[in-house]
Every structure is written in structure tokens, then in C-alpha cells.
C-alpha positions as CSV (number, residue, x, y, z in Angstrom):
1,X,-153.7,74.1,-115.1
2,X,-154.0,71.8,-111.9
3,X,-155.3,72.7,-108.7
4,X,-151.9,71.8,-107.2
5,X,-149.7,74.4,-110.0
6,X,-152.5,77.0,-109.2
7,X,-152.1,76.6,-105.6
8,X,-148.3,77.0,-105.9
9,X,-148.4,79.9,-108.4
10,X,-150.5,81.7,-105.8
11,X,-148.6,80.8,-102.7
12,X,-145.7,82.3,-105.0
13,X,-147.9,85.8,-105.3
14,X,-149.4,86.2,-101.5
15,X,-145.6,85.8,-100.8
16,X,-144.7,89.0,-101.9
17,X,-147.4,90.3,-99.7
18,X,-145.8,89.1,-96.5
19,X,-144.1,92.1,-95.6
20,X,-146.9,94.1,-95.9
21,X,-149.2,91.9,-94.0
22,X,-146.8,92.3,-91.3
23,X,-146.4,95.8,-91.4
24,X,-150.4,96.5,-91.5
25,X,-150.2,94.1,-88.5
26,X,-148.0,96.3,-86.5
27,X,-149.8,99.3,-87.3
28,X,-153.0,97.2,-86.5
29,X,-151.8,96.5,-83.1
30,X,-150.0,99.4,-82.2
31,X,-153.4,101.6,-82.8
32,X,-155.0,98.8,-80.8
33,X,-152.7,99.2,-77.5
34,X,-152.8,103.4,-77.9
35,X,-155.5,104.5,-76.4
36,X,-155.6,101.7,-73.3
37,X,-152.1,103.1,-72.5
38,X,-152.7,106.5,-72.4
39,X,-155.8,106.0,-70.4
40,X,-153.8,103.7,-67.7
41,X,-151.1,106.6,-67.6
42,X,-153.8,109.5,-68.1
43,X,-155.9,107.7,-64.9
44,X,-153.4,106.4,-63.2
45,X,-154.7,106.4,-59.6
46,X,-158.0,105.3,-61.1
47,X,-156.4,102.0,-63.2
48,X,-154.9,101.0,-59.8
49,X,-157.9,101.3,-57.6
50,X,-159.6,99.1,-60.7
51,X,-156.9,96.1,-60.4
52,X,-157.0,96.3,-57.1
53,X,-160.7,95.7,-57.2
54,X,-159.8,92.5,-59.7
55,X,-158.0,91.2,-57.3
56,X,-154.8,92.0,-58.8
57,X,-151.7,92.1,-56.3
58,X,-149.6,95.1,-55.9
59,X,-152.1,97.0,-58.5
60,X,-149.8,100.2,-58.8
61,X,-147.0,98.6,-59.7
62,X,-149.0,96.2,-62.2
63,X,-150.9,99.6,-63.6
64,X,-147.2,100.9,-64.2
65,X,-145.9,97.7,-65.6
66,X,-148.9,97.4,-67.5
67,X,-149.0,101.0,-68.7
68,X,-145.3,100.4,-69.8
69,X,-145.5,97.6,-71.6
70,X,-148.4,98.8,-73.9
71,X,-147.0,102.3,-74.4
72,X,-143.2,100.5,-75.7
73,X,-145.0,98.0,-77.7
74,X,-147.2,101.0,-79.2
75,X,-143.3,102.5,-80.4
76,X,-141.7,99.5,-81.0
77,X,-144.6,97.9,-83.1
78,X,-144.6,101.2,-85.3
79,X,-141.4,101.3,-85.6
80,X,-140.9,97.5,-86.4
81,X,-137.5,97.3,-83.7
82,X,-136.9,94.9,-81.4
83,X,-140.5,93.1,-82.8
84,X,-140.3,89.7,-81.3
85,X,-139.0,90.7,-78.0
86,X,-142.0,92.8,-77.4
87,X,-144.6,90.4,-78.5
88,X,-144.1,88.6,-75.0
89,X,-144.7,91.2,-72.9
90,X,-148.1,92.2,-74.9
91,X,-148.9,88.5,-75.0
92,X,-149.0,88.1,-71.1
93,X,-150.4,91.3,-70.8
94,X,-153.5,90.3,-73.6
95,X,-153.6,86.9,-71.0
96,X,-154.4,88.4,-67.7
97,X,-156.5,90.6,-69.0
98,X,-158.1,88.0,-70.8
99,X,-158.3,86.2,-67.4
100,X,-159.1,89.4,-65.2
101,X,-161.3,91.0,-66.6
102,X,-162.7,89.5,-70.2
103,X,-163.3,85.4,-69.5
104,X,-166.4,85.4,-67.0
105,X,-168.2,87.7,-69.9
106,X,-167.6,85.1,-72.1
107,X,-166.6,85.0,-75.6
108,X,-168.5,87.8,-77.4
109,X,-167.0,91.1,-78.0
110,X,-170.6,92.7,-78.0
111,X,-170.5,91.4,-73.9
112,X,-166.8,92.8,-73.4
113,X,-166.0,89.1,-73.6
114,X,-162.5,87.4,-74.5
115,X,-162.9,87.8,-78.3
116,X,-160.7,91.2,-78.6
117,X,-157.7,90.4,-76.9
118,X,-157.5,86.5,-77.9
119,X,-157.2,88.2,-81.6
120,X,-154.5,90.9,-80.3
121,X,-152.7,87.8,-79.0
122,X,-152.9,85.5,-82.0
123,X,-152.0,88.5,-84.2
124,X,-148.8,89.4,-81.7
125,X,-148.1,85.5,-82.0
126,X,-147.8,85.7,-85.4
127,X,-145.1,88.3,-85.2
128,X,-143.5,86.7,-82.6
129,X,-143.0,83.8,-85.1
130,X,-142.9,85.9,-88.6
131,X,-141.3,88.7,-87.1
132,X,-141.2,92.4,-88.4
133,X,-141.0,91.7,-92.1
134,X,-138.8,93.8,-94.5
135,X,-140.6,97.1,-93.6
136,X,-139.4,97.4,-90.2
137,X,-136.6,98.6,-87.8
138,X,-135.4,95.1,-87.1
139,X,-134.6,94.2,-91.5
140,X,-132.9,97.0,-91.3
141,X,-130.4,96.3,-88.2
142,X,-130.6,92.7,-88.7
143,X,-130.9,91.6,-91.7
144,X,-133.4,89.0,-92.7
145,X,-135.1,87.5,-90.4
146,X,-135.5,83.4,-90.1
């Protein structure tokens, strides 16, 4: 067998695995985004006074917005509905944190660095692209996705 025939015969197999890549995805993500929501709603009062000190404007209304978003996209990720509309709200929310509070340590997760939430946004890329896959909310209302 050539390299080439083997190379297509296993593309052929990992495609059958798409759909559960994706859903192992959501699930990834949505556990990911859990706790940091319910601690933003849980502490509220003490999330705002913290983006305030970042230097983030109107810091209750971005702890609300914030809180939001993650909480929805913990639902909606589970539930595979609605996949790629809520990938761009995580997205910006995984880049100004990335900006805020994650760039000056660096890269390194072991230094609270950039590392986590640049893989939570290539990840939500990915099913922003790919979308839900076949085990998910939105194959079920929409059909196949393209």
C-alpha cells in the first residue's frame, strides 16, 4: 500500500470521528467556562471591583455581560444549539481577557499566562468553522451543517 492510499484510507476513518471530536469539544469548553461563570455571578460585587482595577470601563456592566456570555455558552455548548453564534461572543470574551489580565504574564499557564484561553479560543474557532457536529441541537433543527 502507498503512503498516499494509506493516508486517504485513514482520513476516510478519523472522518467518522468528527462528530465526536466536536461533541467532546463542547463538553470540553462548556466545563471550561462553568466554574468562571458562577464565580463572576456568585462574586458579583467582587468581579466588578476586579475589572475596574484592570482598567476595564463600566466594570459592572462588563462583569454582567461577561458573566452572561459564559453562563449561555456553558448551555448552549452542552446542548450543541445555536453553536456558531455563540463562539463569537466566547471568542471576544477569551481576547480581552487574554489582553487584561493573561498577556503581561506571558505565555506559560504555570505563570497564569495567555496559554489557557488562546487554546479555549482556537478550540471555539474550530466550532465556529466545523460547527456542532451531528450530536448536537443545531443537526437536529438544521440539518447538516456546511
Amino acid at each position: 500500500m502507498r503512503l498516499k492510499d494509506f493516508y486517504l484510507e485513514l482520513s476516510i476513518l478519523f472522518n467518522y470521528f468528527q462528530s465526536f471530536s466536536l461533541l467532546f469539544a463542547r463538553l470540553a469548553l462548556a466545563y471550561g467556562f462553568y466554574e468562571p461563570a458562577l464565580t463572576k455571578w456568585n462574586n458579583f460585587d467582587t468581579t466588578t471591583e476586579w475589572f475596574s482595577s484592570l482598567g476595564i470601563p463600566f466594570a459592572s456592566l462588563a462583569t454582567l455581560l461577561t458573566a452572561s456570555i459564559e453562563i449561555m455558552g456553558v448551555v448552549l455548548l452542552v446542548l450543541g444549539l445555536f453553536t456558531r453564534l455563540i463562539t463569537v461572543p466566547l471568542m471576544i470574551v477569551m481576547f480581552i481577557a487574554s489582553i487584561t489580565v493573561h498577556l503581561s504574564n506571558g505565555f506559560s499557564v504555570a505563570n497564569n499566562g495567555f496559554e489557557i484561553p488562546l487554546y479555549y479560543f482556537l478550540f471555539l474557532s474550530l466550532l465556529a468553522s466545523h460547527g456542532a457536529g451531528k450530536f448536537s441541537l443545531d443537526f437536529l433543527i438544521f440539518g447538516k451543517e456546511k
